[in-house]
C-alpha positions as CSV (number, residue, x, y, z in Angstrom):
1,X,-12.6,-3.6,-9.8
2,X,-9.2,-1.2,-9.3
3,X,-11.2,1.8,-9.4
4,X,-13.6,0.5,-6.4
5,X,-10.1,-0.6,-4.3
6,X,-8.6,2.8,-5.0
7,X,-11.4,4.6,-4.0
8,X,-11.8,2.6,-1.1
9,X,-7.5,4.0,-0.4
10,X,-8.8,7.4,-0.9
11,X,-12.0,7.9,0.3
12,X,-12.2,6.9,4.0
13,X,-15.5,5.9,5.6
14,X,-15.0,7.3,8.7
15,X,-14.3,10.8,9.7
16,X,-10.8,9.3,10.6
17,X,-7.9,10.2,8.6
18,X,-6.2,7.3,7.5
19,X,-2.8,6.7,8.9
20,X,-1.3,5.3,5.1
21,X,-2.3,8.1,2.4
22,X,-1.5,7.1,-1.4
23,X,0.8,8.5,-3.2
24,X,0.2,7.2,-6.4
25,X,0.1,3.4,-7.6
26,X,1.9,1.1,-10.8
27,X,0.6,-1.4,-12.8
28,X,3.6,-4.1,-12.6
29,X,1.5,-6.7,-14.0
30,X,-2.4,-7.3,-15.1
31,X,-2.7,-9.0,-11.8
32,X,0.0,-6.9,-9.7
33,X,-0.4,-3.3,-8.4
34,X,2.5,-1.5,-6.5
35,X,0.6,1.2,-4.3
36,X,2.7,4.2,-3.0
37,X,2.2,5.4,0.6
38,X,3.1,8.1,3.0
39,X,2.4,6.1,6.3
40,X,2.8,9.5,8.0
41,X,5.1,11.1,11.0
42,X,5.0,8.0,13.3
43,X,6.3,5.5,10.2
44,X,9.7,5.2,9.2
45,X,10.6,8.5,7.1
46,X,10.1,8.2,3.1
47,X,7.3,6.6,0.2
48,X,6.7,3.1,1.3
49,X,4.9,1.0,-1.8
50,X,2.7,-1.9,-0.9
51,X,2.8,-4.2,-3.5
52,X,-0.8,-6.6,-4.0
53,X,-3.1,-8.2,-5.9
54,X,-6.4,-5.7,-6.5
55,X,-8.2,-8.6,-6.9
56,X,-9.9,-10.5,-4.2
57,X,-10.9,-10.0,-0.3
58,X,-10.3,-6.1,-0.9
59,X,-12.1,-5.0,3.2
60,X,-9.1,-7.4,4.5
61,X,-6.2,-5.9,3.3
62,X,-7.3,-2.1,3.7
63,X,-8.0,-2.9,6.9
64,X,-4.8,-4.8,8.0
65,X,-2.5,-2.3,5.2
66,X,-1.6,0.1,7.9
67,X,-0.5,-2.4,10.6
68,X,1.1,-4.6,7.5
69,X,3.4,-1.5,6.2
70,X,5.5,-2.0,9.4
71,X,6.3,-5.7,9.3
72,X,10.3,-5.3,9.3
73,X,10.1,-9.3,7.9
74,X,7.8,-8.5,4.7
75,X,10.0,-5.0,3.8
76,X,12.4,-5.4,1.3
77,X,14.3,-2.4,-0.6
78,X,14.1,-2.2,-4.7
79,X,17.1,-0.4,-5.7
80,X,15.3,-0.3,-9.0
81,X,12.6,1.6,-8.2
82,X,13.4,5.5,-7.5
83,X,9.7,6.0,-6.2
84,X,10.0,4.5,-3.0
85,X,12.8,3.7,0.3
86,X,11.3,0.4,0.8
87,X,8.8,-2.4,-0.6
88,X,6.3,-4.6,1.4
89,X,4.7,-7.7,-0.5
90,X,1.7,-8.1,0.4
91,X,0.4,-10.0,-2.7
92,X,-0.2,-13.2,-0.8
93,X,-2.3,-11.7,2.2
């Protein structure tokens, strides 16, 4: 299943670029993934990591994940993670 969903991050279907690219992803638990993204020059500057669930209803969140990176009320910092400037949790969506 994770290799399909990170495939599906990388390899876009369209001729499109896609506005999020990955940066590279973490395993924080068997059923958590933290996915690091550059959501480009219109997002807010820095890595922004997505964290979710690679289980599940994977064409719904890669289609909502760009518009869901700039929800100011699902962003969080992690002081404890050097990777990223902010956090989105996005492992109930």
């Amino acid at each position: 299943m994770l290799p399909k969903f990170l495939r599906c991050l990388t390899s876009s279907s369209t001729e499109e670029r896609p506005r999020a690219r990955l940066c590279g992803f973490l395993f924080l638990a068997p059923d958590r993934l933290r996915l690091y993204l550059d959501a480009g020059e219109e997002a807010l500057p820095g890595i922004t990591a997505a964290d979710v669930r690679p289980g599940g209803a994977l064409t719904a969140l890669l289609a909502s994940l760009p518009s869901l990176l700039d929800e100011e009320w699902l962003t969080t910092t992690d002081a404890g993670d050097p990777h990223c400037s902010r956090v989105v949790d996005l492992t109930d969506r």
